[in-house]
C-alpha positions in Angstrom: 2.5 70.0 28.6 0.8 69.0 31.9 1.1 65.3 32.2 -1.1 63.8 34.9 1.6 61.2 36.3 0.3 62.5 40.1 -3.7 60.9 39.5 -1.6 57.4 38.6 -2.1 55.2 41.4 0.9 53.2 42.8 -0.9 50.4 43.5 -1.8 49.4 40.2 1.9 50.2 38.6 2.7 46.8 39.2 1.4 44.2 35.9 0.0 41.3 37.9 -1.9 43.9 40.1 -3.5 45.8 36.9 -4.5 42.1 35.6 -6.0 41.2 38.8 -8.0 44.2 39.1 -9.1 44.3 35.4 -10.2 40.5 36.1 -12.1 41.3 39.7 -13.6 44.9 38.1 -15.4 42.5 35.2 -15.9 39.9 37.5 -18.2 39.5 40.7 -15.7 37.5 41.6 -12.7 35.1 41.7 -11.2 32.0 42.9 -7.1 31.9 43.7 -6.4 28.9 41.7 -8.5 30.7 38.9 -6.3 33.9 39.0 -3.4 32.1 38.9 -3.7 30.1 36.0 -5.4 32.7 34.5 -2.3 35.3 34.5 0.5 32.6 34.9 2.2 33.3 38.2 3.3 31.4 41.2 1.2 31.1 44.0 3.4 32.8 46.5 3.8 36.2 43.6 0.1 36.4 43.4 -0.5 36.1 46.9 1.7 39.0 47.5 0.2 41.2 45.1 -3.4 40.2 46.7 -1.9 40.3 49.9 -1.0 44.8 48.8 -4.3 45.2 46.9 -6.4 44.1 50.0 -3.9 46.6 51.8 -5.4 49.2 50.4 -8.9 47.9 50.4 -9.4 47.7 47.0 -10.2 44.0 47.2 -12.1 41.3 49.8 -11.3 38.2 50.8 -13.9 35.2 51.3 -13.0 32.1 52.4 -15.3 29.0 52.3 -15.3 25.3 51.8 -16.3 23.5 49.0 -16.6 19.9 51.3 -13.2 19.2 53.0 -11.6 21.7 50.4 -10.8 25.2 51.4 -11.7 28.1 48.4 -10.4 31.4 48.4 -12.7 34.0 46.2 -11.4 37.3 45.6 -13.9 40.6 44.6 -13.0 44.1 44.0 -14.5 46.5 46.2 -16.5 49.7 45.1 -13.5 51.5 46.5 -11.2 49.4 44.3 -13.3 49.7 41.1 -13.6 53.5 41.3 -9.5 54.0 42.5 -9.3 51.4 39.1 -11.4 53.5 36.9 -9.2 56.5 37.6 -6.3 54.8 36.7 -7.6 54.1 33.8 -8.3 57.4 33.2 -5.3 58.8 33.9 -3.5 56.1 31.2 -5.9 57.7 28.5 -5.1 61.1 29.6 -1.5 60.3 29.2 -2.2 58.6 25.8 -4.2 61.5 24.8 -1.6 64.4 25.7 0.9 61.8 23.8 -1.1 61.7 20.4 -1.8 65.4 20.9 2.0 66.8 20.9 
């Protein structure tokens, strides 16, 4: 059986990384505060994780103010959404070669 580990992409192994993608991919975009409540971290673990994912691109940054209050929006990039999308294929091809044997 030739399991497709290698088309996997590192970046999204971690959890809060696959949620933030799978929130920015559906999303135009999102705020920090949002994201955090949303998937229940600390501010300092999802920074990190945003901190890798813009790393490699995948995401953009945009800071404005909203008044005298700073606001941090988030958006995947089209190089994110289509290094997402084969992720995603790659976890049904896995699924697939796993209901198949």
């Amino acid at each position: 059986m030739n399991v497709p580990f290698d088309k996997l992409d590192k970046a999204f192994e971690n959890r809060v990384r696959l949620q933030v993608m799978s929130v920015l991919v559906v999303n135009d975009k999102y705020d920090f505060n949002s994201l955090k409540e949303l998937l229940g971290v600390t501010d300092g673990n999802l920074a990190s994780h945003l901190k890798a994912l813009e790393k490699e691109e995948y995401i953009v940054v945009n800071k404005v103010f909203l008044g005298r209050k700073p606001n941090t929006n988030y958006a995947a990039t089209p190089q994110g959404k289509e290094a997402f999308k084969r992720h995603l294929d790659a976890l049904e091809a896995l699924i697939t070669q796993q209901k198949s044997s």
